[in-house]
C-alpha positions as CSV (number, residue, x, y, z in Angstrom):
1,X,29.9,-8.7,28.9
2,X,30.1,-7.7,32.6
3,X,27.2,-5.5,32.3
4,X,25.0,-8.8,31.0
5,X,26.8,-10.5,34.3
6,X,24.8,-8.6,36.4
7,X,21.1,-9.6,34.6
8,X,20.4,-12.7,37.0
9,X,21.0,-9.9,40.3
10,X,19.5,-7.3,39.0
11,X,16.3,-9.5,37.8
12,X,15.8,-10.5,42.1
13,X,15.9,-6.8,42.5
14,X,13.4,-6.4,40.1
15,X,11.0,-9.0,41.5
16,X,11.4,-7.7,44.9
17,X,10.2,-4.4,43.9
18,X,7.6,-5.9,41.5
19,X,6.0,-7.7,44.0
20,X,6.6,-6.5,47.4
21,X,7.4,-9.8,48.6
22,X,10.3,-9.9,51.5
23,X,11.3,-13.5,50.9
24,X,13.4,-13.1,48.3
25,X,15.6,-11.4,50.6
26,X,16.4,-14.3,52.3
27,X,17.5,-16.1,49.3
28,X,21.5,-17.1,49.7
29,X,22.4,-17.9,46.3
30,X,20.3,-16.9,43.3
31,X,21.3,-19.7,40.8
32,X,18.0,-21.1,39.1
33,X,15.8,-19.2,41.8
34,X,14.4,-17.2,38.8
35,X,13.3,-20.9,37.3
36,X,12.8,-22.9,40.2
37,X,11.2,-20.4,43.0
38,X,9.5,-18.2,40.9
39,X,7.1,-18.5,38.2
40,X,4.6,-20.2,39.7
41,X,0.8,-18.2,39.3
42,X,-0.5,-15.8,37.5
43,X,0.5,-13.0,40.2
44,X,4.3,-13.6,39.8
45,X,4.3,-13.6,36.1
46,X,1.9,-10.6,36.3
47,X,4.5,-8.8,38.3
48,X,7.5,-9.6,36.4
49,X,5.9,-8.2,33.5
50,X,5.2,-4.9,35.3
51,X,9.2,-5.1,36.0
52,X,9.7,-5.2,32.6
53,X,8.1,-1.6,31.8
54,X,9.9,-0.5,35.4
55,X,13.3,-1.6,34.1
56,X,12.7,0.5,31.2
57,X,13.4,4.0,33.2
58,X,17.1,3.3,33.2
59,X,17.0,3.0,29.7
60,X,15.3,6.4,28.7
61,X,18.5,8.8,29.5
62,X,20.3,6.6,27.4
63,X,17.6,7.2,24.6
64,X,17.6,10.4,25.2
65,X,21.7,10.8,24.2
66,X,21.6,8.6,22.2
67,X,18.6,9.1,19.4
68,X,18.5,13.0,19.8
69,X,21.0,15.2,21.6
70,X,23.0,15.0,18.7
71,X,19.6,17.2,17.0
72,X,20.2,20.6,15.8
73,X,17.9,21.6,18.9
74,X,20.3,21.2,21.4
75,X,22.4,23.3,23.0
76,X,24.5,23.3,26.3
77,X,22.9,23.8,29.8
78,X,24.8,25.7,31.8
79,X,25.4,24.0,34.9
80,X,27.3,21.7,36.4
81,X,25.3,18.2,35.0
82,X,26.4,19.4,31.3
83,X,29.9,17.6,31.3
84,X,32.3,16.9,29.1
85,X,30.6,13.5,28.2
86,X,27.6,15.8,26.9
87,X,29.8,18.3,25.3
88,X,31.2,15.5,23.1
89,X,27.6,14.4,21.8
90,X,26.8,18.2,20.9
91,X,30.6,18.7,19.3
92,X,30.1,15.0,17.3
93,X,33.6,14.3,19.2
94,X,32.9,10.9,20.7
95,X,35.4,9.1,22.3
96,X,35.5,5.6,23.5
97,X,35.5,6.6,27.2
98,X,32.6,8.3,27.1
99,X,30.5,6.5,29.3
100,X,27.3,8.2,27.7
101,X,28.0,5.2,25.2
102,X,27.5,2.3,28.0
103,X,24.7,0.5,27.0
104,X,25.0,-1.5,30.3
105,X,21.2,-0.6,31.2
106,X,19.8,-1.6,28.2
107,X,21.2,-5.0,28.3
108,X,19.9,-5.6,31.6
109,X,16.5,-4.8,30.4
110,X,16.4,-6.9,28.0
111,X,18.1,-9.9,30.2
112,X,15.0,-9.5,32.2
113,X,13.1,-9.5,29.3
114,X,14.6,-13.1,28.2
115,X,14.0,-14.8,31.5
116,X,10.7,-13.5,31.4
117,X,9.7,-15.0,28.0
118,X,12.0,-18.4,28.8
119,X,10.2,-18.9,32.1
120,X,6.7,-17.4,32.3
121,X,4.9,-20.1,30.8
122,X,5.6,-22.1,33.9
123,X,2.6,-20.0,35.4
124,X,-0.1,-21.9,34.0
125,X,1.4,-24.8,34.3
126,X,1.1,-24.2,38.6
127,X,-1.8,-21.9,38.7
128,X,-5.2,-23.4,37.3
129,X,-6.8,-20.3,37.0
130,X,-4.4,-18.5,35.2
131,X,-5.5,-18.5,31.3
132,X,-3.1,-19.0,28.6
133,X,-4.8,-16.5,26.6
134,X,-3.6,-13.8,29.5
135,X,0.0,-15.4,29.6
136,X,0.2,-15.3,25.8
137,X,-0.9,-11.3,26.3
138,X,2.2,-10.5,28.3
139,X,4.1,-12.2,26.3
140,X,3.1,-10.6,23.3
141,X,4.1,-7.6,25.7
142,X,7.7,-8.8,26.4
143,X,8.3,-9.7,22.5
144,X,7.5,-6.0,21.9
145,X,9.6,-4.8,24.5
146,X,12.6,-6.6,23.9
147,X,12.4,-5.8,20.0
148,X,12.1,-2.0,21.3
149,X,15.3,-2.3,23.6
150,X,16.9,-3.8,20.4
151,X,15.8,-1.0,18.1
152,X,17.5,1.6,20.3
153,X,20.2,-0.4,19.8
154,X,20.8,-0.6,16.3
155,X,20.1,2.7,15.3
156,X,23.0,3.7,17.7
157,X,25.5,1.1,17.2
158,X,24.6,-0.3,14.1
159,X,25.9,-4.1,15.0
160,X,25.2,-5.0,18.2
161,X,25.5,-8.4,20.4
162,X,22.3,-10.6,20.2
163,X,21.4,-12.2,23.5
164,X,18.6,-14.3,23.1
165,X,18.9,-16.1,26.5
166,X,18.6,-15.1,29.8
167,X,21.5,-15.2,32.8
168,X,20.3,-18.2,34.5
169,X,23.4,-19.4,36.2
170,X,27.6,-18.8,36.7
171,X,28.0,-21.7,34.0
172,X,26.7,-19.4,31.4
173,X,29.0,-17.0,29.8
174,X,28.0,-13.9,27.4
175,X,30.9,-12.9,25.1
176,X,29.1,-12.5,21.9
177,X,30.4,-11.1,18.6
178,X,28.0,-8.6,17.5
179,X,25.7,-9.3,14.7
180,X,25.4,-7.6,11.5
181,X,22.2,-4.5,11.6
182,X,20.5,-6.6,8.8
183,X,20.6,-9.8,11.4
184,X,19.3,-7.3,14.1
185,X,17.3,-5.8,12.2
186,X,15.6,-9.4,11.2
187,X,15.5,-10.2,15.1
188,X,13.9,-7.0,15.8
189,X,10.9,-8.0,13.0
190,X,10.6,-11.9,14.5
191,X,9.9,-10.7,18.1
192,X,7.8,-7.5,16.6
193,X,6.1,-10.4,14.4
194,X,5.3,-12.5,17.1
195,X,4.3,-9.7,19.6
196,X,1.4,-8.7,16.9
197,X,-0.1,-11.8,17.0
198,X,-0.6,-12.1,20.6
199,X,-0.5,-8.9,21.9
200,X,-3.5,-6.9,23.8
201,X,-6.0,-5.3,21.4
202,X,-6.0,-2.1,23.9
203,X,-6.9,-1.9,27.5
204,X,-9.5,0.0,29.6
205,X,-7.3,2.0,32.1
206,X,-5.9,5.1,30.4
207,X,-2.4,4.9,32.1
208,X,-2.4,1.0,30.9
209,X,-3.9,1.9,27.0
210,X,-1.2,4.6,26.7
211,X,1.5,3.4,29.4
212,X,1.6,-0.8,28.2
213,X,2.1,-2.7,24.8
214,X,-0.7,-2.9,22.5
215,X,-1.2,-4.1,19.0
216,X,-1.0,-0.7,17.7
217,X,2.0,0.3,19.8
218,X,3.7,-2.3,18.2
219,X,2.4,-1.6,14.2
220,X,3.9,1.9,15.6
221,X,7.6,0.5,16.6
222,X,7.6,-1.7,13.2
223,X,6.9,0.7,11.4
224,X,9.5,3.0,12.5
225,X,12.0,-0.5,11.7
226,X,10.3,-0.6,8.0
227,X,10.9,2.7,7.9
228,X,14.8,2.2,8.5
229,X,14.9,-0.2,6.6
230,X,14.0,1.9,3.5
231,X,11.0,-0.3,3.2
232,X,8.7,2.2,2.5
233,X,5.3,0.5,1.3
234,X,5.3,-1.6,4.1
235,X,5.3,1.2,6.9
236,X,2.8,3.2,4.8
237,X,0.3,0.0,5.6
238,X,1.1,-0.3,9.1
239,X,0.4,3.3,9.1
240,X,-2.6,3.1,7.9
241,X,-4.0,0.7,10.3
242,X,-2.8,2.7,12.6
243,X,-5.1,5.6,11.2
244,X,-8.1,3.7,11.6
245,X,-8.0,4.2,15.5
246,X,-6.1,7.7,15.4
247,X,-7.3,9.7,12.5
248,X,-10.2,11.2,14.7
249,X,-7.9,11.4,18.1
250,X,-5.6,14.5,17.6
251,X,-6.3,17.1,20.4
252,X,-7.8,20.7,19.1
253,X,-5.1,23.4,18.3
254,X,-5.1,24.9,22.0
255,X,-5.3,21.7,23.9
256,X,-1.6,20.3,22.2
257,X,-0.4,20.9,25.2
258,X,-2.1,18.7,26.9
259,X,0.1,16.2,25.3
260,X,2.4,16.7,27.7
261,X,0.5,17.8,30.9
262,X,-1.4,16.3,32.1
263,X,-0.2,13.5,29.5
264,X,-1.7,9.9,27.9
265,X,-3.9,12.7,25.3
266,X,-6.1,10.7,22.7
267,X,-3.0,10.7,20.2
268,X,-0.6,8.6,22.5
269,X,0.0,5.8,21.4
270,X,3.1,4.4,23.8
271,X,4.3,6.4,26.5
272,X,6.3,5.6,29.8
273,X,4.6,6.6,32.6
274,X,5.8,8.5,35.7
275,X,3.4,9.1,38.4
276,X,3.7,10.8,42.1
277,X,4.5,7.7,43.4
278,X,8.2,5.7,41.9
279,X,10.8,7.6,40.8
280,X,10.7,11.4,39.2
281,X,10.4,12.3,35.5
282,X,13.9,12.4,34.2
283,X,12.6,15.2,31.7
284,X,12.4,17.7,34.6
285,X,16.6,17.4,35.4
286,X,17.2,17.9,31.7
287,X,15.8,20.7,30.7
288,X,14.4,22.7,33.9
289,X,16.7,26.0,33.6
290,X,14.4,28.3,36.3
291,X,15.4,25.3,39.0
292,X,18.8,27.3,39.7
293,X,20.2,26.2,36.3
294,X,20.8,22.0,37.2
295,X,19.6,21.8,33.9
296,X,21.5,19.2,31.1
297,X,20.5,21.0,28.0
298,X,18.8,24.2,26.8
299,X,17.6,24.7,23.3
300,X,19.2,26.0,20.4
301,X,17.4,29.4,20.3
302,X,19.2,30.4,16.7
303,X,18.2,27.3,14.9
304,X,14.6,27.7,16.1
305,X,14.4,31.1,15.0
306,X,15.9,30.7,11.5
307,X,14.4,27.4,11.4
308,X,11.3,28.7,11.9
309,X,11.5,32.2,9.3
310,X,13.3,30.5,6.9
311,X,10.9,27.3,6.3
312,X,8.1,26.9,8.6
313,X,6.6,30.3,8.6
314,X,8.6,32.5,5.9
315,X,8.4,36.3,6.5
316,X,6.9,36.5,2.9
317,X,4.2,35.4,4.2
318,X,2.6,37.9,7.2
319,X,0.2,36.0,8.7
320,X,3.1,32.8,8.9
321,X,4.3,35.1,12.0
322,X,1.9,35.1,14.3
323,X,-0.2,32.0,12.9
324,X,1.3,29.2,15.2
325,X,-0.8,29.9,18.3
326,X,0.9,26.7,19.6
327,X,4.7,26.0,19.4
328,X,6.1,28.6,18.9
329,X,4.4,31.6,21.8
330,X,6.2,32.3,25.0
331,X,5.7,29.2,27.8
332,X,4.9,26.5,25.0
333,X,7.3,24.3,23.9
334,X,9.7,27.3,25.1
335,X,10.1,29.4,27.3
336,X,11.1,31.9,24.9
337,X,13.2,34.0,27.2
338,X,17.2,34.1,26.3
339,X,19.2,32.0,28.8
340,X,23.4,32.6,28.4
341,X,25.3,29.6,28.7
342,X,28.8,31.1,27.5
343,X,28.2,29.3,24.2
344,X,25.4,31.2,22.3
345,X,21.6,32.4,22.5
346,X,19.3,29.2,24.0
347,X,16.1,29.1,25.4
348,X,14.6,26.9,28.0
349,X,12.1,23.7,26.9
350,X,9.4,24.3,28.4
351,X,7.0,21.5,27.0
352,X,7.6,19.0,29.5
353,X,8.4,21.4,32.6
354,X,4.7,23.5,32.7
355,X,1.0,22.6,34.2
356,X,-0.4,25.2,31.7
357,X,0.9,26.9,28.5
358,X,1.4,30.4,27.8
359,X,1.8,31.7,31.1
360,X,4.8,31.1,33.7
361,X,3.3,27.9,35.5
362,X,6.0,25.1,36.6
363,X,5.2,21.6,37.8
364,X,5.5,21.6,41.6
365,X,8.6,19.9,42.9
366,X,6.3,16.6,44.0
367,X,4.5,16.7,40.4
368,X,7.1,16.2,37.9
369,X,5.3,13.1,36.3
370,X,6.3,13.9,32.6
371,X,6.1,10.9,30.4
372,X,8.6,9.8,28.5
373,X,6.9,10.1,24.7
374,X,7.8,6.6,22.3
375,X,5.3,7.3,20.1
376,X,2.4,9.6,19.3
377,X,0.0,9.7,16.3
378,X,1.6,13.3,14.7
379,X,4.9,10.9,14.4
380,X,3.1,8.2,12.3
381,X,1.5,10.9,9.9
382,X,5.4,12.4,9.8
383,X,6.8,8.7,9.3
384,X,3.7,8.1,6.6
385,X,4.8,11.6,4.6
386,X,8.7,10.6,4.5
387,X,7.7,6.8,3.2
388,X,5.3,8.5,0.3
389,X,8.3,11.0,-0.4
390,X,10.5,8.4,-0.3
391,X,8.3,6.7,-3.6
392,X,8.0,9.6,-5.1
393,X,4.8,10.6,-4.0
394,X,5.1,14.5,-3.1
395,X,1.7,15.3,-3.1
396,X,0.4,12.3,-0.1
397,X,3.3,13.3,1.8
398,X,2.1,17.2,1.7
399,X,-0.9,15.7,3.1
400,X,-0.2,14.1,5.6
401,X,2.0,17.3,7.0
402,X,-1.3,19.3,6.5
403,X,-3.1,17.5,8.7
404,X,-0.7,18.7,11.5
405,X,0.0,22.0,10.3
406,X,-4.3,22.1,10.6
407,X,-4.0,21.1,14.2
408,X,-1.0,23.9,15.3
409,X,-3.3,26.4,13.3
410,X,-0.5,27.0,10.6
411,X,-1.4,27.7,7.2
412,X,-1.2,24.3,4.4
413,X,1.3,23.8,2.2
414,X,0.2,24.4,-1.1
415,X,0.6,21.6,-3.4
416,X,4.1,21.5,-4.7
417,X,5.5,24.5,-1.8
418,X,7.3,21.3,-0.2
419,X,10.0,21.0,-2.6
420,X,11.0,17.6,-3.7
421,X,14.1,15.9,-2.9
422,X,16.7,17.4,-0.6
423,X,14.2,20.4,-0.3
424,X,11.4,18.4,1.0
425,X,13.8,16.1,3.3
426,X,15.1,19.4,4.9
427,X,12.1,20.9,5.6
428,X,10.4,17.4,6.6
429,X,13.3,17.3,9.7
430,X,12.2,20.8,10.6
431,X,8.3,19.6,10.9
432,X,9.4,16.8,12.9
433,X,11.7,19.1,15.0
434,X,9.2,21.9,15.6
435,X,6.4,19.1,16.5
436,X,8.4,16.4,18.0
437,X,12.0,17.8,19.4
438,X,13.4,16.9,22.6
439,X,11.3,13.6,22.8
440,X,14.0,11.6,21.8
441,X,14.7,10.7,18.2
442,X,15.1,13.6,16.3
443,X,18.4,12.5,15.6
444,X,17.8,9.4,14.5
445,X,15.4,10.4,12.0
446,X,18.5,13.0,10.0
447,X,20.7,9.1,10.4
448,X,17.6,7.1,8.2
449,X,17.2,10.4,6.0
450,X,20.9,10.8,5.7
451,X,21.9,7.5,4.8
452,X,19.7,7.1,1.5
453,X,21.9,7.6,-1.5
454,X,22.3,11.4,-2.5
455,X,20.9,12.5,0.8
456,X,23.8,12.8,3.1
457,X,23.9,16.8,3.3
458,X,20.3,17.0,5.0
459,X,22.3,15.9,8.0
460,X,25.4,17.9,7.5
461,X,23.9,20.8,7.0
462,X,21.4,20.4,9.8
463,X,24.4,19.8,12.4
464,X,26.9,22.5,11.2
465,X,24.9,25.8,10.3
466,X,24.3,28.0,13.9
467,X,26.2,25.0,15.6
468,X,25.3,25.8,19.8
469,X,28.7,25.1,21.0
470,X,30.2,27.9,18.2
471,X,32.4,25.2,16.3
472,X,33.1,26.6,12.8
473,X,30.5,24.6,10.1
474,X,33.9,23.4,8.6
475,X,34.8,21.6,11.5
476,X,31.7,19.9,12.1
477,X,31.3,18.4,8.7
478,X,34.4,17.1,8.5
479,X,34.1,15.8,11.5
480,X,30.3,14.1,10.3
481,X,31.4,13.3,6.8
482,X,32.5,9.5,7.3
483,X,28.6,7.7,7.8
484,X,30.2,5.9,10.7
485,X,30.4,8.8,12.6
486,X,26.7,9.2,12.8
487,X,26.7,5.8,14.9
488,X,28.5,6.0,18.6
489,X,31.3,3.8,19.5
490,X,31.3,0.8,21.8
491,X,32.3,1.5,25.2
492,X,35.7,1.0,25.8
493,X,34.7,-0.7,29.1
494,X,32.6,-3.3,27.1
495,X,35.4,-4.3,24.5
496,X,37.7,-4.8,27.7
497,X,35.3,-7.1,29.1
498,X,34.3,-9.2,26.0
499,X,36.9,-10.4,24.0
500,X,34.8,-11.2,21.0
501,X,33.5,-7.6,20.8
502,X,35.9,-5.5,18.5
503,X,35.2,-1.9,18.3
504,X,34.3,-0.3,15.5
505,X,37.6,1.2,13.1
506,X,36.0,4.4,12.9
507,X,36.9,4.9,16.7
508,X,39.7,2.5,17.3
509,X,42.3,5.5,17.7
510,X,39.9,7.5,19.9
């Protein structure tokens, strides 16, 4: 892959900037400098690890496309950075040149990723005072990362290219064949496996509990894969342990926005951290509409008002209306305020664009340090309620959506007012929208709902009622009615370049 020909360049780049350190400047050829030059104390390793969560901001607009803009949320922004490449994702209309689909950056990450776990155990080997207990820390770090990068992945390609090794030399060459999702998916559980053993309990520093791998960031990630993999008695475990260090930790009603501003709240779990130093919060660029309109998306104002009426806080009802003193107020997660984007009603988000809720109170131009959510502790109580549904168990699940609904001040569910079925799956992907949209996998979540036998109109009815681009519901369910389609094609730029990578027959004529 040409992308994966650039790892061994990019990976100098990445030391440089990880370490400060001019001399690798004045390297003429980089063959085996990662092995041979590097690597040698507990400082180098130490930084190359910190590249590892660096190189993962060129991954999150990626993640962003990828596992939710497809979401029933969405809707187009209207300036000029909403192109035709977005317009496809919102339309399901993917083509094979869309370069949306590159999943060049990824790649990259995790060819750092491999040198670092080939190579890092040279530290100790050169530094006396560097502990193996601390190198096997980081690399329980780099397991987790790498079965993160993988995860993304899978849920977007389904088979993907495993690339185990790193880019050490020009001798090497990485044409791979793509592997099955099961074979993936079992690659994704080895390095999550081996990342729990070894991994940090937690750490001291806030930005480092919330902002670096720990033992239950990764029970959080595997989870999420048992999840997919319709193994539903196993994430309600690693769920659980999770609840032993989160049950007490989620913020009061009024503070939920602190979630987002000032960020790392006592429910994070994993979150990427930007600070006023490094590079900007992407979040800002995609959603900001009052910064002249350079906004990427807006949100689907219709689908969050029927959304809303219809299931979370049903007219019937009075006190449903005005009950949410959290989400769903002006200058919350929205702005609230119709923005016209020649399509149909949308509405700013304003979760990750505000220092304060309720009130008109944007992030100054030189604080726009959103984090980039992974995981939070309302997702694990969401992911714990679809396993229990999943076996049957109606009642746990209710729970375990109360305990939110209790912390947005929105009236319980009564036992049974969930539904079962269909009727609880729908409404579950509402909860999860209304608590957890725009950070990143809302999408993904209708795909693993979806996919379970009897299930597949949770999805197509999600994506074709009050579409935001005004295609007829007709048209978008045929066009989401092959299971295929809910997985993105490889870029035509990457089949050119590997000849052992064939792309997919779902898109071979597009």
């Amino acid at each position: 892959m040409k992308a994966l020909n650039n790892i061994k360049y990019g990976l100098l780049l990445l030391i440089f900037l990880g370490t400060g350190c001019t001399k690798f400047l004045d390297v003429e050829r980089p063959d085996n400098l990662i092995k041979d030059n590097f690597w040698q104390n507990r400082d180098q390793v130490y930084s190359s690890l910190i590249g590892l969560y660096t190189a993962m901001n060129s991954c999150v607009s990626s993640f962003q496309v990828w596992g939710d803009s497809r979401s029933s949320l969405y809707a187009p922004g209207i300036g000029t950075e909403f192109t035709s490449n977005h317009a496809q994702f919102l339309s399901h209309d993917i083509y094979t040149t869309n370069s949306l689909t590159s999943w060049a950056s990824v790649y990259k990450a995790i060819g750092w990723t491999n040198a670092f776990i080939k190579n890092a155990p040279e530290g100790p080997k050169n530094d006396p005072t560097f502990k193996v207990e601390e190198l096997q820390q980081m690399m329980g770090e780099a397991y987790a990362l790498r079965g993160l990068f993988y995860f993304y992945l899978v849920r977007t390609f389904k088979e993907v290219p495993v690339i185990k090794e790193p880019y050490e030399s020009d001798a090497q060459t990485f044409n791979t064949a793509a592997s099955s999702e099961n074979e993936v998916l079992d690659f994704i559980e080895e390095d999550l496996g081996n990342a729990l053993k070894i991994a940090p309990e937690t750490f001291t520093d806030a930005k480092e509990r919330h902002g670096r791998i720990t033992k239950n960031a990764i029970r959080a990630i595997l989870a999420d894969v048992k999840l997919w993999r319709n193994q539903y008695a196993a994430c309600i475990d690693l769920c659980k342990t999770i609840d032993v260090a989160y049950a007490n930790s989620l913020v009061r009603p009024l503070d939920w926005y602190t979630i987002f501003y000032p960020g790392n709240s006592t429910e994070s779990i994993f979150e990427f951290q930007y600070g006023l130093q490094g590079p900007s919060s992407p979040l800002y660029n995609w959603f900001s509409f009052h910064d002249q309109g350079k906004e990427i998306y807006l949100a689907n104002s219709k689908n969050i008002t029927a959304n809303s009426g219809e299931f979370l806080y049903p007219s019937t009802v009075p006190e449903h209306i005005t009950s949410d003193t959290i989400r769903l107020k002006p200058y919350s997660a929205f702005s609230m305020t119709s923005a016209a984007n020649g399509y149909a009603s949308a509405t700013e988000v304003y979760k990750f664009l505000g220092q304060a809720p309720y009130q008109v109170a944007y992030r100054r131009q030189n604080d726009r340090t959103s984090n980039y959510i992974f995981y939070r502790y309302r997702e694990i109580l969401l992911m714990k309620a679809e396993a229990y549904a999943m076996l049957g168990q109606y009642g746990e699940a209710e729970k375990n959506i109360n305990i939110i609904r209790k912390h947005c001040d929105i009236p319980e569910l009564t036992p049974g007012e969930g539904g079962e079925g269909a009727e609880f799956f729908t409404r579950l992907l509402l909860e999860r929208e209304f608590e957890l949209g725009f950070e990143g996998k809302e999408w993904f979540a209708a795909v693993r709902v979806a996919r379970r036998t009897g299930y597949a109109d949770v999805l197509l009815e999600k994506a074709a009622n009050n579409h935001s681009m005004k295609l007829a519901y007709q048209v978008v369910r045929a066009r989401l009615l092959n299971p295929e389609s809910w997985f993105l094609p490889y870029y035509r730029t990457e089949v050119e370049n590997n000849p052992l990578l064939v792309q997919k027959e779902f898109y071979r004529n597009k």
